[in-house]
C-alpha positions as CSV (number, residue, x, y, z in Angstrom):
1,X,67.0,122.8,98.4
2,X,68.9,121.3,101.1
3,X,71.7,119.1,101.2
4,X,68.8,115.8,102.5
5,X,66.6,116.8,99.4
6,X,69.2,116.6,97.1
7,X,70.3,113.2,98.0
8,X,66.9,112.2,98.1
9,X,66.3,113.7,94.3
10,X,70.3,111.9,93.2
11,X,68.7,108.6,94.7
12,X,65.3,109.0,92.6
13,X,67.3,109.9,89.8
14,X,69.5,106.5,89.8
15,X,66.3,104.5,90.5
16,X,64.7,106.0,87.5
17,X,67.9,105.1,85.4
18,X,67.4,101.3,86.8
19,X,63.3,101.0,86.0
20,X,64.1,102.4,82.7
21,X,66.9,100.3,81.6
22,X,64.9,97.0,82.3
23,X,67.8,95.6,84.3
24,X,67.6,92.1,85.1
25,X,68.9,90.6,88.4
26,X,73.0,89.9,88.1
27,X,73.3,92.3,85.0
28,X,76.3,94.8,85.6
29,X,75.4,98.3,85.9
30,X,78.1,101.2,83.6
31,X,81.1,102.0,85.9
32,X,80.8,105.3,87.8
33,X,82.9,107.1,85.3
34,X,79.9,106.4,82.9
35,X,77.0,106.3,85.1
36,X,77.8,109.9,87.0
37,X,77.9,111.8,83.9
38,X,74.4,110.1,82.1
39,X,72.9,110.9,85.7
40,X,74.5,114.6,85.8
41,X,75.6,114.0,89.4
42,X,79.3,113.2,90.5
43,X,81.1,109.9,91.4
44,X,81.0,111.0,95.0
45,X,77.3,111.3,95.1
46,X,77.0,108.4,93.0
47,X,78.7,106.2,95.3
48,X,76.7,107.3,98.3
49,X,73.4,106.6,96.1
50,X,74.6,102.8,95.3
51,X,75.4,102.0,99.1
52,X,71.7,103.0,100.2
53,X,70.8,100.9,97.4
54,X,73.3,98.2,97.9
55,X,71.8,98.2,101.7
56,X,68.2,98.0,100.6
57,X,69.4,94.8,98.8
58,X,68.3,96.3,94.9
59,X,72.1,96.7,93.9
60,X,75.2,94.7,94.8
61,X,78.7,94.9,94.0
62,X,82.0,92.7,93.5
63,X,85.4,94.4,94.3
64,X,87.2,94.7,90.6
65,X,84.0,93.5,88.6
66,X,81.5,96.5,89.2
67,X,78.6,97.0,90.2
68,X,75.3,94.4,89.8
69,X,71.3,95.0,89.7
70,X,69.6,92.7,92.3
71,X,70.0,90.9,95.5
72,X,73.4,89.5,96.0
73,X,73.7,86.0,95.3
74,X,74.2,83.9,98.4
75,X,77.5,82.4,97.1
76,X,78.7,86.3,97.4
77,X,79.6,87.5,101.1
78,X,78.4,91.1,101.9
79,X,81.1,93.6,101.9
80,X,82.4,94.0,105.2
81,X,82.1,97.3,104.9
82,X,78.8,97.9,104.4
83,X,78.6,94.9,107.3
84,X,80.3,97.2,109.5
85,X,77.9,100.5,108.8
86,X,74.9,97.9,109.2
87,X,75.5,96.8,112.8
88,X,73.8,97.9,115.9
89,X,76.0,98.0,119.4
90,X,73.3,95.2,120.9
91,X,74.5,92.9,117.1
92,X,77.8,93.5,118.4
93,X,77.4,92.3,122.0
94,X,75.1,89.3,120.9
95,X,78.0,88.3,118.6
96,X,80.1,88.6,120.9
97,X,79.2,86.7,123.6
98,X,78.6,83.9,121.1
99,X,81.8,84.1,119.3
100,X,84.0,85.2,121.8
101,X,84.5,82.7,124.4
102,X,85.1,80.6,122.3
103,X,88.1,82.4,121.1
104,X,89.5,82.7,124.6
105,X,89.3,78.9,124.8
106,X,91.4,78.4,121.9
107,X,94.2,81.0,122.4
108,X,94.4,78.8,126.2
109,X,95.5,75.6,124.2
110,X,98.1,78.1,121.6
111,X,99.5,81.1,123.7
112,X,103.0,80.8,123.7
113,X,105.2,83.2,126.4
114,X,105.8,86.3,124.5
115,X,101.8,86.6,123.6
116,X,100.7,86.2,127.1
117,X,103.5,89.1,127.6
118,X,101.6,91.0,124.8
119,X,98.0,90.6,126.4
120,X,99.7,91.5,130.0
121,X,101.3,95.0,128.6
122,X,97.1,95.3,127.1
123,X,95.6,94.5,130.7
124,X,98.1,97.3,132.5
125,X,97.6,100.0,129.4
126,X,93.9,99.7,130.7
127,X,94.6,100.0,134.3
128,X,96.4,103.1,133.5
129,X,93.5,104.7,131.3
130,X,92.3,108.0,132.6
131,X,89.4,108.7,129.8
132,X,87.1,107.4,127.5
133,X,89.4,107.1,124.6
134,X,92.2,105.7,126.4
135,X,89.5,102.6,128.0
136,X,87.9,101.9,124.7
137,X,91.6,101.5,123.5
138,X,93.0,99.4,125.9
139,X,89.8,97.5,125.8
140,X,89.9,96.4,122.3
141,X,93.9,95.9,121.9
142,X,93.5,93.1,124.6
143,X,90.6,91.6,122.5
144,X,92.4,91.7,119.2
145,X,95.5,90.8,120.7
146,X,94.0,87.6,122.1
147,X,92.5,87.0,118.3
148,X,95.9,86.8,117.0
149,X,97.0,84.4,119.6
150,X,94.9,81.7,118.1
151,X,96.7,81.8,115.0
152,X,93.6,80.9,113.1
153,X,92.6,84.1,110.6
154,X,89.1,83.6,110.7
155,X,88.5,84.2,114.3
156,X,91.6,87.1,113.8
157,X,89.5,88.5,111.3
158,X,86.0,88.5,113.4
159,X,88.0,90.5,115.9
160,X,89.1,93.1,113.2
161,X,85.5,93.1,111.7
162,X,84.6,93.6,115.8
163,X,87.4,96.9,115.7
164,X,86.2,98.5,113.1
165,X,82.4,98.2,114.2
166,X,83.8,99.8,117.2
167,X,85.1,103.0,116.0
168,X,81.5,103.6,114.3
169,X,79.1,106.0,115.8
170,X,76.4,103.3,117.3
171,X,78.9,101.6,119.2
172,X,80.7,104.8,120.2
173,X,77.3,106.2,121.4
174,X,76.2,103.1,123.7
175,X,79.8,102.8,124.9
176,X,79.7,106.7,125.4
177,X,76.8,106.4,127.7
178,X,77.9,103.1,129.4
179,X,81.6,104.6,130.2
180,X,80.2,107.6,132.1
181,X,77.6,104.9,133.8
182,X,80.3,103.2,135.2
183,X,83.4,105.2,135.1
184,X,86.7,104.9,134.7
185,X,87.2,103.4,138.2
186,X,85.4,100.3,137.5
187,X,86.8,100.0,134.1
188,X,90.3,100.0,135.0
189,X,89.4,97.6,138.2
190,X,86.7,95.2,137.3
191,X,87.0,95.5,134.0
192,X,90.9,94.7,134.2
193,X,90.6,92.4,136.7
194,X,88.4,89.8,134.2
195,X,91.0,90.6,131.8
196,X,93.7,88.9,134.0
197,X,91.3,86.4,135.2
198,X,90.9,85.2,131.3
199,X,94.9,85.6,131.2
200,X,95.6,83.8,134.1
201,X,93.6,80.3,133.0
202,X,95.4,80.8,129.3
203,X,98.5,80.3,131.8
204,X,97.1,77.2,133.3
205,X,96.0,75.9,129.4
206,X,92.7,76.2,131.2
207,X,90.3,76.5,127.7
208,X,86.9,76.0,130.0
209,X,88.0,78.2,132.3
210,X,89.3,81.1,129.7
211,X,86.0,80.5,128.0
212,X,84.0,81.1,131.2
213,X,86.4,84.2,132.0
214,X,85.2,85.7,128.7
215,X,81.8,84.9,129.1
216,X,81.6,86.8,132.4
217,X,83.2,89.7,131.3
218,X,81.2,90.1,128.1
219,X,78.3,89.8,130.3
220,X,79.4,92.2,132.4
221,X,79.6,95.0,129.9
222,X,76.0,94.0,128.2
223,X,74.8,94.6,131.7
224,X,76.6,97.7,132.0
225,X,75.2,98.8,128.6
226,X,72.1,97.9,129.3
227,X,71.4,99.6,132.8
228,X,73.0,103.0,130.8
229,X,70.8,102.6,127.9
230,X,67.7,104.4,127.4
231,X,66.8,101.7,124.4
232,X,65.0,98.8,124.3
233,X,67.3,96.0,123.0
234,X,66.8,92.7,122.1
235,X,69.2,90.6,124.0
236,X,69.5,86.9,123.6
237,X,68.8,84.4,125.8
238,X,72.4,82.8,126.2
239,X,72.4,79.9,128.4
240,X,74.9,80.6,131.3
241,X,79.0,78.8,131.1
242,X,79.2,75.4,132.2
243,X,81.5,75.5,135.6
């Protein structure tokens, strides 16, 4: 039996365990240490088994409280985690372009000297990048940097949520495909350039203009995605920055 049928069996196993316990929505599930053992698999295996489940909405849990049967309550936000695994590179983009200007318009009214130095030394790292690693890099430092220099922790932590959706294997496949679309050339040029364009109106407090800045570039590497793409996505229709 292969490695897919067992997982398949482990995850038959663990629904079984669920019908026949009766459990009601919100009641707590045994903690892995007891569950593993009554299934005969390991806590490993188990885990894996309870995120497909947590996914497909029958399980939920709550750091330090366990593990519950049923959809999450609403009051409950989904783990960020399993938020992360869950996203498509086109969720991404659409969240970005939504969220993201407006974050460039902010750090405009709040960038103080020393973080307009900061987002400088990220624009030049990326006109120095020679590969895909070193773009993707570059890239998101200057976004996460420019997070931080609003000072306000939710937008910071859309931006971290943003970096660690970016390391996973969707995005890393559509920016795979859209790097050797475009290249390096017009990464560390165009790419770069919007970068300073975005800097240069946080300079000027210029919030419209820093949100229009973003907005192109954003736009820019949807496009870019898009013409590399063999996929079909579903892009929003975002109405273009007032000028």
């Amino acid at each position: 039996m292969g490695a897919r049928s067992h997982r398949a069996a482990d995850l038959e196993r663990l629904r079984q365990f669920l019908r026949e316990q009766g459990c009601m929505p919100h009641d707590r599930l045994p903690p892995e240490r007891s569950l593993a053992p009554l299934l005969g698999i390991g806590r490993t295996t188990l885990r894996a088994c309870l995120e497909v489940l947590e996914a497909e909405g029958l399980v939920w849990r709550h750091v330090g409280q366990g593990t519950f049967y049923g959809p999450r309550p609403v009051h409950e936000p989904v783990r960020t985690s399993l938020l992360v695994t869950m996203t498509s590179a086109w969720d991404l983009m659409n969240a970005r372009l939504t969220i993201e200007p407006g974050i460039a318009a902010a750090a405009a009214l709040t960038a103080t000297p020393s973080q307009i130095d900061a987002l400088r030394a990220c624009i030049e790292e990326g006109r120095s990048a020679r590969d895909l690693f070193a773009c993707e890099r570059a890239d998101n430092r200057f976004h996460t940097t420019l997070a931080r220099t609003t000072g306000n922790p939710v937008l910071i932590s859309f931006l971290e949520f943003v970096s660690g959706a970016r390391s996973r294997a969707p995005w890393q496949r559509e920016w795979g495909q859209t790097y050797r679309h475009i290249g390096d050339d017009e990464f560390r040029g165009e790419h770069s350039d919007q970068h300073q364009a975005i800097v240069d109106a946080m300079v000027r407090r210029d919030a419209d203009q820093a949100r229009n800045m973003m907005s192109d570039h954003l736009a820019t590497i949807q496009t870019a995605m898009q013409s590399a793409s063999t996929k079909r996505p579903v892009i929003m229709d975002l109405a273009p920055p007032v000028r």
